[in-house]
C-alpha positions in Angstrom: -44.9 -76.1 -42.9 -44.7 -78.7 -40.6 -46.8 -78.9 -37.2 -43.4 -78.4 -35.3 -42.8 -75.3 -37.1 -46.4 -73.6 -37.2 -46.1 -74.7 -33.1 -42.5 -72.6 -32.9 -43.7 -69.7 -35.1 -47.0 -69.4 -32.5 -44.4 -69.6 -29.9 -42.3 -66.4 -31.3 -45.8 -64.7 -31.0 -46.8 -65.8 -28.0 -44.1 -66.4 -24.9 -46.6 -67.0 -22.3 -49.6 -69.6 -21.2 -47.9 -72.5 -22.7 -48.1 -76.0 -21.3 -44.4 -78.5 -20.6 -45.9 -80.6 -23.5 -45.8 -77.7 -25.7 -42.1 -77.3 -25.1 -41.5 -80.9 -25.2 -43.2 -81.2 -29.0 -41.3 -78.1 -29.6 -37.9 -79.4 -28.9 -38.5 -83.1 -30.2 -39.9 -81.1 -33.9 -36.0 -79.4 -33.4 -34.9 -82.7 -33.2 -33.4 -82.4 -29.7 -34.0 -85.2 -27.4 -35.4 -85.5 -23.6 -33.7 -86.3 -20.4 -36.3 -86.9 -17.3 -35.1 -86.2 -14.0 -37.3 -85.3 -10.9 -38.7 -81.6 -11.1 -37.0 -80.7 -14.8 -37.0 -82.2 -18.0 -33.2 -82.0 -19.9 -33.1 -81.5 -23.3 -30.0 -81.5 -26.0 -29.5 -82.0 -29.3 -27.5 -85.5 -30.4 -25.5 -83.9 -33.0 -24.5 -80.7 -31.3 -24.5 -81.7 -27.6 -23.8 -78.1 -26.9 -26.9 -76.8 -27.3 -29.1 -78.2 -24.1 -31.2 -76.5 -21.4 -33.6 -77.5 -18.8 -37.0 -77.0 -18.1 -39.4 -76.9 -15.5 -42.6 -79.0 -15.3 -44.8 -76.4 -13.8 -47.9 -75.7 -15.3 -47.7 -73.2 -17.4 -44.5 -72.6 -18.1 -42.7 -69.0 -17.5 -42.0 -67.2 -20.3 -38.3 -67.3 -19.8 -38.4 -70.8 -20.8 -39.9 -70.3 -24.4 -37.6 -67.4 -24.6 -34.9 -70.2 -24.2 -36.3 -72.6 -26.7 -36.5 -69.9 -29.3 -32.5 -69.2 -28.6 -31.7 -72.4 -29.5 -34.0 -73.1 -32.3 -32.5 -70.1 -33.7 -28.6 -71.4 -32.8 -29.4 -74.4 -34.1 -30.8 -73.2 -37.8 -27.6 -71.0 -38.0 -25.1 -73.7 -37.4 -26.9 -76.3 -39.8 -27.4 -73.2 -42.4 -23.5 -72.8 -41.8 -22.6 -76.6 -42.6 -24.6 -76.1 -45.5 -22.7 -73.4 -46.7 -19.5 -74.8 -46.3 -20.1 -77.8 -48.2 -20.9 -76.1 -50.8 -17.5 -74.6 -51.4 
């Protein structure tokens, strides 16, 4: 198990006292990438630019936020476990 996912599975036990550089190793692990802007951090995936969110820089982050994160782990894992699938028939 890599860092990124023992990080993520601590995260589906735990929505609350985590840090923006939590989120931000998180995300990158998931392979999606970070877009700075003034108060929020944007963050998409390259290969499926419809999965994206923001993010807040407070300190620590709400809940909400890791609830978010989870979601599109989770979105992710089922449209790459999908492609997988159809590839093989």
């Amino acid at each position: 198990m890599s860092r990124g996912d023992k990080l993520l599975e601590r995260m589906r036990r735990t929505k609350h006292g985590w840090r923006p550089a939590d989120l931000e190793a998180a995300y990158e692990a998931a392979g999606f990438k970070q877009k700075r802007s003034t108060k929020h951090d944007g963050y998409y995936h390259p290969k499926y630019p419809h999965l994206r969110t923001t993010v807040t820089r407070s300190d620590p982050v709400k809940a909400d936020y890791v609830v978010d994160l989870l979601e599109l782990v989770a979105q992710l894992e089922a449209i790459e476990e999908a492609n997988v699938d159809n590839s093989e028939t």
